[in-house]
C-alpha positions as CSV (number, residue, x, y, z in Angstrom):
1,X,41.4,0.2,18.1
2,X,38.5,0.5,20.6
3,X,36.7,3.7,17.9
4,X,36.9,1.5,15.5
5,X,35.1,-1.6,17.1
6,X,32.7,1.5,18.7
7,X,31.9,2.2,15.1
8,X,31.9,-0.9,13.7
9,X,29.2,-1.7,16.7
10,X,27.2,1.4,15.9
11,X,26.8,0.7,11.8
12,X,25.6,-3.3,13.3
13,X,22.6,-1.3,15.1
14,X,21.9,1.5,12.2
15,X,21.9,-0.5,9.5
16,X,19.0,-3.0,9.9
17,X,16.9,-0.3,11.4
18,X,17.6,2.2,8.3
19,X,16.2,-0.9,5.9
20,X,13.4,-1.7,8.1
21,X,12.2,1.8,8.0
22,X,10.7,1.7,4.7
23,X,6.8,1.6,5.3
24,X,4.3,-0.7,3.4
25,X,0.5,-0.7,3.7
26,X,-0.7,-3.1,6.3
27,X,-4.2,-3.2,6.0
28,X,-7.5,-0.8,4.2
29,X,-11.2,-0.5,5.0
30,X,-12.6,-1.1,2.3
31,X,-9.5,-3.8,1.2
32,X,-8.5,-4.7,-2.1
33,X,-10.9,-6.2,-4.0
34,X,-13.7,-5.6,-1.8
35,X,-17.6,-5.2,-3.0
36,X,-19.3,-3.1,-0.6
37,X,-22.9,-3.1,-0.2
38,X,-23.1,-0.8,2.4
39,X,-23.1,2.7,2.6
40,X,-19.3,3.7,3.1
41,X,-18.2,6.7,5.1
42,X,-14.7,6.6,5.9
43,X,-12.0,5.0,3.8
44,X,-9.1,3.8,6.2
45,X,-5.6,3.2,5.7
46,X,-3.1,1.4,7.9
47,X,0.6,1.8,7.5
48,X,3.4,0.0,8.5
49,X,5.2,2.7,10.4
50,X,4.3,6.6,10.9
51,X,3.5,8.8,8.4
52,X,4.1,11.9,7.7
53,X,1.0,15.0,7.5
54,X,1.8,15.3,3.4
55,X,0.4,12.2,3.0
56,X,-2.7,12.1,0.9
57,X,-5.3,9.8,-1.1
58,X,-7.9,10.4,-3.6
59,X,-11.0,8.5,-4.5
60,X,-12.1,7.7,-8.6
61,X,-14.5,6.6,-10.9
62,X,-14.2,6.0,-13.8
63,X,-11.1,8.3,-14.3
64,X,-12.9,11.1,-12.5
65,X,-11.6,12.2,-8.6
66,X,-14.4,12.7,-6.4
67,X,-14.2,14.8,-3.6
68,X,-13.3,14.1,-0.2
69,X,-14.5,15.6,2.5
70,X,-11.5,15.4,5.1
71,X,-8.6,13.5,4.6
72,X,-6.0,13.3,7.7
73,X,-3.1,11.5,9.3
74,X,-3.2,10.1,12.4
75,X,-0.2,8.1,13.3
76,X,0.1,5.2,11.3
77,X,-3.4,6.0,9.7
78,X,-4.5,7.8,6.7
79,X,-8.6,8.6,6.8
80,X,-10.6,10.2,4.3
81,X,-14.5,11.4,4.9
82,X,-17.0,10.7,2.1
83,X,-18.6,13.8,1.8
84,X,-21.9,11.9,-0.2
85,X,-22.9,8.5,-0.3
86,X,-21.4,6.0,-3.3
87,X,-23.5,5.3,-6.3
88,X,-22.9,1.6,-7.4
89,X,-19.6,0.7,-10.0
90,X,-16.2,0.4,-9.2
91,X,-13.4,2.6,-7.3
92,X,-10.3,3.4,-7.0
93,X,-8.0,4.9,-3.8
94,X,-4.9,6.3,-5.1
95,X,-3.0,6.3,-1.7
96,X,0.6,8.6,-1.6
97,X,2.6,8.8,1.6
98,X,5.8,9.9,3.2
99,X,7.3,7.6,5.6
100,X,9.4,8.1,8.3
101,X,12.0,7.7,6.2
102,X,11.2,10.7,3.7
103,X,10.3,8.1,1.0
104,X,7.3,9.2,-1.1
105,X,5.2,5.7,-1.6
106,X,2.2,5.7,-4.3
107,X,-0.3,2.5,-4.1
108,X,-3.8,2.4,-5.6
109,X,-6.5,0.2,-3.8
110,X,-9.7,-1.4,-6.1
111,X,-12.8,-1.6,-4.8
112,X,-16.6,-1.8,-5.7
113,X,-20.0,-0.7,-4.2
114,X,-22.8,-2.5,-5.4
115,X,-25.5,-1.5,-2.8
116,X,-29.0,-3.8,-3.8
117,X,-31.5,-2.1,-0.7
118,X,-30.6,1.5,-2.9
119,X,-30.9,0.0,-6.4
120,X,-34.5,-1.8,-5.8
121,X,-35.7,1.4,-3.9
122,X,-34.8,4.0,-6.9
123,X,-35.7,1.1,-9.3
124,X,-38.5,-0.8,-8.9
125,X,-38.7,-3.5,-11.3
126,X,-41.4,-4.7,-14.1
127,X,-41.8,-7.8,-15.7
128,X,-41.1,-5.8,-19.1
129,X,-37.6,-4.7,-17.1
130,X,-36.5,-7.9,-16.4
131,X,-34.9,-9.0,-20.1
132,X,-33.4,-5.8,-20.2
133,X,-32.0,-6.3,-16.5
134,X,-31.0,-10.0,-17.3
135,X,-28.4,-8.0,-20.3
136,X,-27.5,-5.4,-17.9
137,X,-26.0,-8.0,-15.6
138,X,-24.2,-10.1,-18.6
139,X,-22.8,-6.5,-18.9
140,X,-22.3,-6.5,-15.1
141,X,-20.7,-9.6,-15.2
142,X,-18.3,-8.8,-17.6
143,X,-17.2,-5.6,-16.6
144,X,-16.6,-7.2,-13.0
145,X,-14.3,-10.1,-14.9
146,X,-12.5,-7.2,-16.6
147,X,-12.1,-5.3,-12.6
148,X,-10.8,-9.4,-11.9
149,X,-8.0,-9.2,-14.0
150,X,-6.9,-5.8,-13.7
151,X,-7.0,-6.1,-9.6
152,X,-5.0,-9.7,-10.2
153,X,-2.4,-7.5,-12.8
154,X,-2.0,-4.7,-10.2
155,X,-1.7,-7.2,-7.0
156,X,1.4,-9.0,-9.4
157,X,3.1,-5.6,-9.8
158,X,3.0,-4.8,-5.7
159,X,4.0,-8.0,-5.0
160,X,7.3,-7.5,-7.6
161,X,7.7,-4.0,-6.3
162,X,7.6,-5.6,-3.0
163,X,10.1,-8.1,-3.3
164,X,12.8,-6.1,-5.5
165,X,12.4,-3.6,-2.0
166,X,13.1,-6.8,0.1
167,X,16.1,-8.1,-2.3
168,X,17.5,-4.2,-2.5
169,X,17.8,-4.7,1.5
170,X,18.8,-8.5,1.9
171,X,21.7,-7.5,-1.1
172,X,22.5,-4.5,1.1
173,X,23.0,-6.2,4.7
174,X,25.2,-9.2,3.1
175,X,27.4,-6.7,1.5
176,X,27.7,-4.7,4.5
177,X,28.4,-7.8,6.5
178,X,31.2,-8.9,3.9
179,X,32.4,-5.3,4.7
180,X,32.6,-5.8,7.8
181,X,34.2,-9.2,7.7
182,X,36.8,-8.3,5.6
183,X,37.7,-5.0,7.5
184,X,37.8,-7.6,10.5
185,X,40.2,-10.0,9.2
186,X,42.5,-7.0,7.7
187,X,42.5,-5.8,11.3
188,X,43.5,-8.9,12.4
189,X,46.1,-8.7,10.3
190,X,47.5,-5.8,11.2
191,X,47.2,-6.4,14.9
192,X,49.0,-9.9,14.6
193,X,52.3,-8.2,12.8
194,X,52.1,-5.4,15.1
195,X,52.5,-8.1,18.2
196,X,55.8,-9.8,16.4
């Protein structure tokens, strides 16, 4: 009787623990979304829990990867080194990790670098350049909508992976807590006819 309340005891303190371990980004430098206008050195991710050293991200534009020049693991931390300064458009940071739990977790971060000190240096502008500048930020404009939407499409699909990982884990401790309840009451059971 006592092993099995020992046991019973021990699943109580394994269980939770085992769900919890399932590790989620926490925070990024640059973060979703974000337009950066100055020049970017490091990108910086923040997990939830430790990660493991095969644990990786890239960086692309416009479906091309661009090269990194370090990328290492550091706790709960994933850096990457920009081996050469960003031209201006939009990025992507495909992120995979290994938990602590073995778990292989893929995420992609959006952001954009639209540094104006660069652009009016290499570019100085004319009055003859400025209709064609005014079309080139319609162009802008819409292109950045377009980012918009996508971001706001890809922020709806974490946030439904997301919760099916949180309802997978609520669904799992009630039925183990049923489990347990019922094995308690059979025990019960048995223990009260064993007393008459």
């Amino acid at each position: 009787m006592k092993k099995i309340i020992l046991f019973l005891v021990c699943t109580l303190l394994v269980v939770p623990s085992f769900v919890s371990a399932h590790t989620s980004l926490t925070s990024s430098n640059p973060s979703e979304g974000q337009v950066v206008t100055e020049n970017l050195e490091q990108i910086i991710l923040t997990f939830g829990t430790s990660i493991e050293e095969l644990s990786t991200m890239d960086l692309v534009k416009d479906g091309t990867k661009l090269p990194l020049g370090e990328v290492k693991v550091e706790n709960k931390q994933l850096t990457g080194t920009i081996a050469k300064p960003l031209e201006n458009g939009s990025y992507i940071i495909q992120w995979t990790i290994v938990g602590e739990d073995g778990h292989p977790i893929k995420g992609e971060i959006n952001f954009a670098v639209q540094n104006d000190q660069n652009a009016v240096e290499e570019n100085p502008v004319t009055p003859e350049d400025s209709e064609v500048n005014q079309e080139d930020d319609n162009q802008t404009d819409q292109i950045e909508q377009k980012s918009e939407n996508q971001i706001t499409a890809s922020d709806t699909v974490e946030n439904s992976d997301d919760q099916n990982d949180n309802n997978s884990s609520t669904m799992l401790i009630t039925v183990f807590i049923v489990l347990i309840v019922i094995f308690g009451i059979v025990l019960l059971l048995f223990t009260g006819k064993k007393k008459r």
